[in-house]
Backbone as CSV, one residue per row, in Angstrom:
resi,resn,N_x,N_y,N_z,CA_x,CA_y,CA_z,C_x,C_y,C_z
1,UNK,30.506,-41.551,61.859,31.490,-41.336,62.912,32.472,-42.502,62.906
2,UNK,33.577,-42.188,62.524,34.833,-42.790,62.746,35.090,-43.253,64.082
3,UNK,36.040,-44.612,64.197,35.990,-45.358,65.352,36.906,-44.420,66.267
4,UNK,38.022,-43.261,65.788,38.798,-42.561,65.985,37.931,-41.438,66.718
5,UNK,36.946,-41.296,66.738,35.907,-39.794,66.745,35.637,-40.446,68.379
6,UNK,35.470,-41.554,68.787,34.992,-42.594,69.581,36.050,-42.183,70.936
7,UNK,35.473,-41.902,72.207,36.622,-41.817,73.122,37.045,-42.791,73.580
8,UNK,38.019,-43.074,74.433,38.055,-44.819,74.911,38.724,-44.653,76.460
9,UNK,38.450,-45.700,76.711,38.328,-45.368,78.242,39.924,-46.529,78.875
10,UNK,40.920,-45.411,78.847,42.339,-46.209,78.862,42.651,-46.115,80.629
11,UNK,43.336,-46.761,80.558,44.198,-46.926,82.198,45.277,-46.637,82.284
12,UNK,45.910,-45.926,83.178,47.464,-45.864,83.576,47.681,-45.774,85.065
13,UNK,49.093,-46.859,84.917,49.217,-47.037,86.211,50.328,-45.975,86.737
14,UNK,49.963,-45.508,87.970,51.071,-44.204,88.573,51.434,-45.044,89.612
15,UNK,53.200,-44.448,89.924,53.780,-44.716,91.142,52.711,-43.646,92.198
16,UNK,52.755,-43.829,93.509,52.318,-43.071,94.489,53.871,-42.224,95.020
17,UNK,53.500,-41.203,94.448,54.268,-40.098,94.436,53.514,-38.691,95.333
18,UNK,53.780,-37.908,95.796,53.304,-36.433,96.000,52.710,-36.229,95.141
19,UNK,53.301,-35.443,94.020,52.643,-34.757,92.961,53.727,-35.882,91.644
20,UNK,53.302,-35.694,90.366,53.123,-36.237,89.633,52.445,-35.397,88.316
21,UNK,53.122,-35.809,87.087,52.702,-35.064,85.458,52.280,-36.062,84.941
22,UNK,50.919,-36.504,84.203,50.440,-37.059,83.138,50.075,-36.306,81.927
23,UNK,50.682,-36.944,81.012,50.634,-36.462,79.702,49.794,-37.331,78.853
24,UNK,48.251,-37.039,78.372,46.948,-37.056,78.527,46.595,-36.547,77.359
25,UNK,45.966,-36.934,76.385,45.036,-36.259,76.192,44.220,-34.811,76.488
26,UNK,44.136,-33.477,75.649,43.537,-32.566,76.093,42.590,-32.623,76.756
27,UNK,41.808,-33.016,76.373,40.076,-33.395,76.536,40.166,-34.618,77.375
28,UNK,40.853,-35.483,77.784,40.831,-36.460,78.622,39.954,-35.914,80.118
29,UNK,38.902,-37.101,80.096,37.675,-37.042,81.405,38.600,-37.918,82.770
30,UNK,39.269,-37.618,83.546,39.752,-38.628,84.352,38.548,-38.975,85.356
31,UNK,38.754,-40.604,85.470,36.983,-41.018,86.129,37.428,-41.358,87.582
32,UNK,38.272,-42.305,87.253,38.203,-42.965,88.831,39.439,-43.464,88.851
33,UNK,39.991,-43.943,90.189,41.152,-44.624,90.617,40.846,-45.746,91.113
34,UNK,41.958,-47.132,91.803,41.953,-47.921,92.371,43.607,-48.792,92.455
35,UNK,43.260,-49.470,93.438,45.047,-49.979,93.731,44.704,-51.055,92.546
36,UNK,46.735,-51.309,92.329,46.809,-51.965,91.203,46.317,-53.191,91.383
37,UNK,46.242,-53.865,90.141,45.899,-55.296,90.067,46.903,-55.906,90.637
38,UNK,48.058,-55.957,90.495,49.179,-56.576,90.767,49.691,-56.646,92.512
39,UNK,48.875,-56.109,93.062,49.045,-55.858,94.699,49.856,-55.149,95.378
40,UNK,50.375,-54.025,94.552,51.038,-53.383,95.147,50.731,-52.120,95.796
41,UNK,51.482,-51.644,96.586,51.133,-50.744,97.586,51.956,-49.486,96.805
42,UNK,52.367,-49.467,96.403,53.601,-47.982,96.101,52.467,-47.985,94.858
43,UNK,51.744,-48.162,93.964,51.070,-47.807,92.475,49.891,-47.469,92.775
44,UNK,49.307,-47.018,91.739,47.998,-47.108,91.960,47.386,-47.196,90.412
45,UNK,45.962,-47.458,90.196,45.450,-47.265,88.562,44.595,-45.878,88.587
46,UNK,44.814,-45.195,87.497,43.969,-44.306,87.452,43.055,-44.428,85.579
47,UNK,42.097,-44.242,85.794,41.154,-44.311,84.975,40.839,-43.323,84.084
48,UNK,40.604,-43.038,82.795,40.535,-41.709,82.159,39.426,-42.119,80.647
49,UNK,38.859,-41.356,80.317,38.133,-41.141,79.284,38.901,-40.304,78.169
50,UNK,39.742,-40.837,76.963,40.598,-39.940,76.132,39.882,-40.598,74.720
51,UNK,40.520,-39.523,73.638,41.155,-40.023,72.496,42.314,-40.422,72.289
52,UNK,42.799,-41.532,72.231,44.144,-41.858,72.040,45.014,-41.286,70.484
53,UNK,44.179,-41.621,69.675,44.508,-40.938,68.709,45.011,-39.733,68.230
54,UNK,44.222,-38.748,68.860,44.591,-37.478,69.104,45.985,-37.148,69.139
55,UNK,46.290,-36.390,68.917,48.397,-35.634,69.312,48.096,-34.476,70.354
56,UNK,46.849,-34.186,70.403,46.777,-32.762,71.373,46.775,-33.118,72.795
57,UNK,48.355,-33.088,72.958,48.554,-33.294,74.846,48.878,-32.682,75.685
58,UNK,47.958,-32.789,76.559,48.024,-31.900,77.999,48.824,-32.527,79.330
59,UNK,49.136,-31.475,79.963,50.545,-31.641,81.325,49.443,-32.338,82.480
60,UNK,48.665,-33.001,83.210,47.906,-32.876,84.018,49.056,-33.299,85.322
61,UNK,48.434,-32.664,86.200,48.867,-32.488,87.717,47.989,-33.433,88.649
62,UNK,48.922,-34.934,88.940,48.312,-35.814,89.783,48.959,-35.545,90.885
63,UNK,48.180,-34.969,92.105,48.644,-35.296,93.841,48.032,-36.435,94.178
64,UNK,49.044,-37.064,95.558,48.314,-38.368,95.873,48.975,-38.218,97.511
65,UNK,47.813,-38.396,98.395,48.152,-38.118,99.638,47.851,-39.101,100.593
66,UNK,48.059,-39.833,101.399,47.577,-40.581,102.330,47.157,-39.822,103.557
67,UNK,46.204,-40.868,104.235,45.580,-40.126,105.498,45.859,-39.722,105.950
68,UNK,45.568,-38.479,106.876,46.460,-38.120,107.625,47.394,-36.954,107.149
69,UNK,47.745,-37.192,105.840,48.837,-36.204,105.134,47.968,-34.747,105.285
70,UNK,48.708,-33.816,104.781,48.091,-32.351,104.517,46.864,-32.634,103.272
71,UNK,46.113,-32.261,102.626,45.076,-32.410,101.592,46.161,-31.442,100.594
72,UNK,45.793,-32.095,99.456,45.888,-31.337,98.140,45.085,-30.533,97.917
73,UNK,45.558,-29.330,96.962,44.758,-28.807,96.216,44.094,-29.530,95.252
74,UNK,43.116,-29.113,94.633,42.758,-29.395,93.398,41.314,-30.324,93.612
75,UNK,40.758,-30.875,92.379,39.782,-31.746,92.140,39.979,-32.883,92.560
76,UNK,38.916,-33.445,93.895,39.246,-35.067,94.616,39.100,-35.986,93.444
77,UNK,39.722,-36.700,92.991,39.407,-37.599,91.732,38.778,-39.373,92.255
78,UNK,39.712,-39.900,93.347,39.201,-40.989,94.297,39.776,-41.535,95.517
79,UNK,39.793,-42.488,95.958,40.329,-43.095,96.974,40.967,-44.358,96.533
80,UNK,42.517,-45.088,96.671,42.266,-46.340,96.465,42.651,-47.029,97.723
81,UNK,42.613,-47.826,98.253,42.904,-48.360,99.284,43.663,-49.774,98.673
82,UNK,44.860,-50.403,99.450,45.961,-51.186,98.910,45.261,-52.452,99.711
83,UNK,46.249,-53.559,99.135,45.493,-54.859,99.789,46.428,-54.565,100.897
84,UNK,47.422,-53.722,101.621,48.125,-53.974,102.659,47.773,-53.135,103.498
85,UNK,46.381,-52.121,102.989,45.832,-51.283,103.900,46.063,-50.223,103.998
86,UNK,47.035,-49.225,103.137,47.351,-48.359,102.978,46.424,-47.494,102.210
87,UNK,45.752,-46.384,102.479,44.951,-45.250,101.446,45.468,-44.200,101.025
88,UNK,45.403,-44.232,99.619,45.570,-43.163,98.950,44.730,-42.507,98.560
89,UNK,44.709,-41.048,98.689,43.824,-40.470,98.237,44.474,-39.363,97.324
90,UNK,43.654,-39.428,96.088,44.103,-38.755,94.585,43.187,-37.584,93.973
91,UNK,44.626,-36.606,93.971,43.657,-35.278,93.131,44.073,-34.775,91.801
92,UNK,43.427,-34.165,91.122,43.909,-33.313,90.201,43.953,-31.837,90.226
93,UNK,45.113,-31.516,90.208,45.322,-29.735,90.490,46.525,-29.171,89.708
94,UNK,47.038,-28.193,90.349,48.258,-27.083,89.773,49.123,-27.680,90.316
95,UNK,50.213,-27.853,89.908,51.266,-28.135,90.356,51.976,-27.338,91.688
96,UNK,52.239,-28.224,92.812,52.149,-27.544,94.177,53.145,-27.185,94.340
């Protein structure tokens, strides 16, 4: 098994937007979220299990809602909470 065969577990950072397109990996496992390193409140990190290597890319549909907001559709993926106290909460679904 080639180091390429190997999934790897990459990061990308999203603005906190409504909805949102990541272009991913087919097969990409998205794991978990958390606010950025950098302390900001408008981003967030989201976590994924891909082949980078791969060319086969998929559209994925990130919602991101704070408390309070209406809920998204789709798969709850996590929570991140900002150092300024702000929560986001992040899904994966259809484009709303």
């Amino acid at each position: 098994m080639s180091d390429q065969d190997v999934p790897k577990i990459y990061r990308f950072t999203l603005p906190v937007l409504d909805s949102q397109v990541l272009s991913i990996h087919a097969g990409a496992q998205i794991l978990s979220v958390a606010p950025t390193r950098d302390g900001s409140s408008d981003r967030i990190d989201l976590w994924a299990s891909t082949y980078p290597n791969d060319e086969t890319k998929s559209m994925r549909w990130i919602h991101i809602a704070g408390t309070g907001h209406p809920q998204p559709t789709g798969r709850f993926i996590g929570t991140a909470v900002t150092p300024a106290g702000l929560v986001w909460h992040v899904f994966e679904g259809a484009p709303a």
